[in-house]
C-alpha positions in Angstrom: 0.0 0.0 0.0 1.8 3.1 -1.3 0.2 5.3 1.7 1.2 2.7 4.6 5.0 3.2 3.0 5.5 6.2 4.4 7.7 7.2 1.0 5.8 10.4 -0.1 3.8 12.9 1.2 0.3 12.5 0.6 -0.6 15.0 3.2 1.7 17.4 3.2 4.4 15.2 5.3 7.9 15.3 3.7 9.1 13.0 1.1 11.8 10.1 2.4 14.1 10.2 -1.0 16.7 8.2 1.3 14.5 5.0 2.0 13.0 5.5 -1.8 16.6 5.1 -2.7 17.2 2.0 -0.2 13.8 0.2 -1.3 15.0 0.3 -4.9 18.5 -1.6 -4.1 21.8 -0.7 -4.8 22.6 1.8 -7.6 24.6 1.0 -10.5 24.6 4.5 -12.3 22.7 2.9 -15.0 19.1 3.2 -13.5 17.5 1.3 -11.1 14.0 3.0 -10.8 12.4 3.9 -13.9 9.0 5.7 -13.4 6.4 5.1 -16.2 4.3 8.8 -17.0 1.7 9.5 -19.7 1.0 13.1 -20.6 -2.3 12.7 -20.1 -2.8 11.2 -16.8 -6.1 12.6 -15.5 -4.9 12.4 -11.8 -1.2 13.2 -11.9 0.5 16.0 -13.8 3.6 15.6 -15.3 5.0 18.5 -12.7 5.4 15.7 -10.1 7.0 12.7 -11.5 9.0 15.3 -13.0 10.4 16.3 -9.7 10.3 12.4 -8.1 12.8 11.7 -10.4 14.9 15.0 -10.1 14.7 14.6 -6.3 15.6 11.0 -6.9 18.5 12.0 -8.9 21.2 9.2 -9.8 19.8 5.9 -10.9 16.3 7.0 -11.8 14.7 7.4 -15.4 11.7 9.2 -16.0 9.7 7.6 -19.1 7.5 10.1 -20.9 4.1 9.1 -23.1 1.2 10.0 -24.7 -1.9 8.1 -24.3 -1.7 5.9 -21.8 -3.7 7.9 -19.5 -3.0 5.9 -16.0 -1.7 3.2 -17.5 -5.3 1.4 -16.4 -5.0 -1.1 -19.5 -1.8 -3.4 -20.0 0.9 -1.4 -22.0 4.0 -3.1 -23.9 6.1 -0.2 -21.9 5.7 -1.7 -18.7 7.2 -4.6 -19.6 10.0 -3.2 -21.0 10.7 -1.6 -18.1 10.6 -4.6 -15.8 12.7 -6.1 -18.6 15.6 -3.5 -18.2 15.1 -3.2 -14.8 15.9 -7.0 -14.3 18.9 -6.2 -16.6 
């Protein structure tokens, strides 16, 4: 449950970029957490996972698309990005 994490603020509280970090294993520079956004997400604009992944800094790929909306139906992306994840 993303709330009972404790990782982001969803009241107000501060984010914990540290234990994000941790949870997501050691870095190898290459990019251990890749986030998955569409453009037109009707719940979460692109101004936030834009500054995750800043905040998040080394290791962390942001992954921009159109269409996708939530990404409520299966989508080839995400398994590319489990795929080179796993890499």
């Amino acid at each position: 449950n993303e709330t009972r994490s404790g990782w982001y603020p969803p009241s107000g509280g501060p984010w914990l970029w540290e234990d994000i970090r941790t949870n997501a294993g050691p870095s190898t520079g290459d990019g251990n957490i890749i986030m998955l956004h569409s453009l037109d997400d009707p719940f979460i604009p692109i101004a936030e996972p834009r500054f995750v992944a800043k905040s998040l800094g080394k290791g962390t790929e942001l992954r921009e698309f159109e269409n996708e909306s939530h990404f409520f139906n299966p989508s080839e992306e995400i398994v590319k990005a489990v795929y080179d994840v796993a890499d």
